[in-house]
SEVEX-682709 format. One record per residue (C-alpha): y, z, x; residue in three letters; residue number from 1. Coordinates in nm, 3 decimals. Example, Ala and Ser with C-alpha at 12.3 -4.5 7.8 and 13.67 -1.06 7.14 Angstrom:
+---------+---------+---------+------+-----+
:      c2 :      c3 :      c1 : type : seq :
+---------+---------+---------+------+-----+
:  -0.450 :   0.780 :   1.230 :  ALA :   1 :
:  -0.106 :   0.714 :   1.367 :  SER :   2 :
+---------+---------+---------+------+-----+
//
This chain:
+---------+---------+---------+------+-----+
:      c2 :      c3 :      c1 : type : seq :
+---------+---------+---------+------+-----+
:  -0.773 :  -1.485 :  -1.690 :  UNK :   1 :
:  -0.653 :  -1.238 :  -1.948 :  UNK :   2 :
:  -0.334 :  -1.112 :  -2.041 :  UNK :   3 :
:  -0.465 :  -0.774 :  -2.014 :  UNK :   4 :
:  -0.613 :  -0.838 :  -1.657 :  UNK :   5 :
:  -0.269 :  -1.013 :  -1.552 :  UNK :   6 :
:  -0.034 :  -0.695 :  -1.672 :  UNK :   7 :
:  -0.256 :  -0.512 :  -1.469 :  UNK :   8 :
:  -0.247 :  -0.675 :  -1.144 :  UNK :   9 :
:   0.184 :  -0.700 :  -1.166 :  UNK :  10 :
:   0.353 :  -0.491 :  -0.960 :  UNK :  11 :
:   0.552 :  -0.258 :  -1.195 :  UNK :  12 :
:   0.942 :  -0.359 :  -1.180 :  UNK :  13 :
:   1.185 :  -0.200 :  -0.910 :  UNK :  14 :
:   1.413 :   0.034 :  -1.037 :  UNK :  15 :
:   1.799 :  -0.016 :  -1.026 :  UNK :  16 :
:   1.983 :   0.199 :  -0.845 :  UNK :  17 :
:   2.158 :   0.491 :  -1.051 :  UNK :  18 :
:   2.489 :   0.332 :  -1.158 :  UNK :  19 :
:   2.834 :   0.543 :  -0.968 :  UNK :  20 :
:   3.213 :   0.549 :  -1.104 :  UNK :  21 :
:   3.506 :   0.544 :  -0.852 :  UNK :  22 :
:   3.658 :   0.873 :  -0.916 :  UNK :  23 :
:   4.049 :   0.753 :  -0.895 :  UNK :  24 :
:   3.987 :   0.383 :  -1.092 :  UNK :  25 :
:   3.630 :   0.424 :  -1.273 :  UNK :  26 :
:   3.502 :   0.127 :  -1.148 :  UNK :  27 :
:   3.115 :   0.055 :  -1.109 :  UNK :  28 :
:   3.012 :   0.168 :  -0.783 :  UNK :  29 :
:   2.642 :   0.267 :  -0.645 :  UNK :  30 :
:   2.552 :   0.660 :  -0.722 :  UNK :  31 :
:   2.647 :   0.853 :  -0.472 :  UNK :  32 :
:   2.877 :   1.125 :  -0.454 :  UNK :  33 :
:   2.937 :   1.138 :  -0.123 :  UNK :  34 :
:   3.089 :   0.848 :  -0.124 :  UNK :  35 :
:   3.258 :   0.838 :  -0.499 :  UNK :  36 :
:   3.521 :   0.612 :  -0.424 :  UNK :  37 :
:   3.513 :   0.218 :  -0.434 :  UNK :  38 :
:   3.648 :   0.028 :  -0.132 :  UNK :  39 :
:   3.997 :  -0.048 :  -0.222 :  UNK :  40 :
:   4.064 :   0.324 :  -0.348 :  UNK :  41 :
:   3.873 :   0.482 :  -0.033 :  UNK :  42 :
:   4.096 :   0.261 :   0.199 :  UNK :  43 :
:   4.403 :   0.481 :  -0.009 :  UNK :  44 :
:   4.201 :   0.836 :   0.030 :  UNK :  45 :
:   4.144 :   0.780 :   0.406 :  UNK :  46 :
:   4.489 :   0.790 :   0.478 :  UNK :  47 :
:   4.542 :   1.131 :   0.375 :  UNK :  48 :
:   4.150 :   1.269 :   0.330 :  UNK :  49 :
:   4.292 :   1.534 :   0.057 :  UNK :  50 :
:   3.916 :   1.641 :  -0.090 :  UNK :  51 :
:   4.111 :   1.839 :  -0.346 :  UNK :  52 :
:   4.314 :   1.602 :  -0.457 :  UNK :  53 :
:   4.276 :   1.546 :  -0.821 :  UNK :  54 :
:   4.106 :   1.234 :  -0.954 :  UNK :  55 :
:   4.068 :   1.103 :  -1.262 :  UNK :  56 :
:   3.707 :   1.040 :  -1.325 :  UNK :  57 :
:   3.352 :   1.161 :  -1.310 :  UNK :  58 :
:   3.132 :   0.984 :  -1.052 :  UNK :  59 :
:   2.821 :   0.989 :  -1.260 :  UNK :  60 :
:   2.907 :   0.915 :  -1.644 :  UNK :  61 :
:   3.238 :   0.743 :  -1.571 :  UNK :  62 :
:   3.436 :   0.947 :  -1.827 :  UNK :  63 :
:   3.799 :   1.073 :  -1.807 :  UNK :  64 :
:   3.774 :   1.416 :  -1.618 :  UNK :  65 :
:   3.987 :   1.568 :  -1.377 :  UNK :  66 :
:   3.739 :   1.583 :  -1.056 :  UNK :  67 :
:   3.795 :   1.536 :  -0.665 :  UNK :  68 :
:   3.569 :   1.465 :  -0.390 :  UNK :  69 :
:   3.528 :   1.806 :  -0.348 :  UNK :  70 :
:   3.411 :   1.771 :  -0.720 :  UNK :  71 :
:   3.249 :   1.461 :  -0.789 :  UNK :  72 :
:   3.096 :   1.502 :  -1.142 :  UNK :  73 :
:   3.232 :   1.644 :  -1.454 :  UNK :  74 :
:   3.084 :   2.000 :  -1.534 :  UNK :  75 :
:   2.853 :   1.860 :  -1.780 :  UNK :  76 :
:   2.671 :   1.575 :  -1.503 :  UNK :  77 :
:   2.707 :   1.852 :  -1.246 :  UNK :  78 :
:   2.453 :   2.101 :  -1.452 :  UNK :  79 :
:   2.243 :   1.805 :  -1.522 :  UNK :  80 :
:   2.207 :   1.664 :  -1.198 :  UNK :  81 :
:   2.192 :   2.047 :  -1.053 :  UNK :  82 :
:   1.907 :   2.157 :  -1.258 :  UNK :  83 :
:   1.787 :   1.834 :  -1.405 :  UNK :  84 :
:   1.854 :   1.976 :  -1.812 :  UNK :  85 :
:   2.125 :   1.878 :  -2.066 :  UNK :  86 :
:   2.371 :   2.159 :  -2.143 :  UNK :  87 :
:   2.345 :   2.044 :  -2.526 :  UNK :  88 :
:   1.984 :   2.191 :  -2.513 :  UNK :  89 :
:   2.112 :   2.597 :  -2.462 :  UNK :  90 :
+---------+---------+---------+------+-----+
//
């Protein structure tokens, strides 16, 4: 059998997951900003459930921003996931 014919009977690789931030301790978390906390520091925002209270990271790139849940994503993620374009380009 050749190589050729075996890449192109392989089922092509399963994508990983997008990769989240906790908003309040930037830890690694699944992608989803609906639920942008990890478990210890949701535990903490359930006891109050302020979704304006400001946080200290961006969900998706993980860098220091002031966000909330309300807010998930720094203003530079938020156009890019919103329209699917990098502000640098305009």
């Amino acid at each position: 059998m050749s190589a050729a014919l075996y890449e192109s009977n392989r089922t092509p690789p399963i994508p990983e997951p997008p990769q989240g931030h906790c908003l309040r301790c930037g830890t690694d978390i699944p992608h989803n900003p609906q639920a942008s906390y990890c478990a210890s520091c949701s535990r903490v925002w359930k006891r109050y459930e302020n979704h304006a209270f400001a946080e200290k990271f961006c969900h998706s790139c993980g860098t220091s921003h002031q966000t909330s849940m309300v807010r998930p994503l720094c203003r530079a993620c938020y156009f890019v996931e919103k329209n699917g374009q990098d502000p640098a380009q305009f």
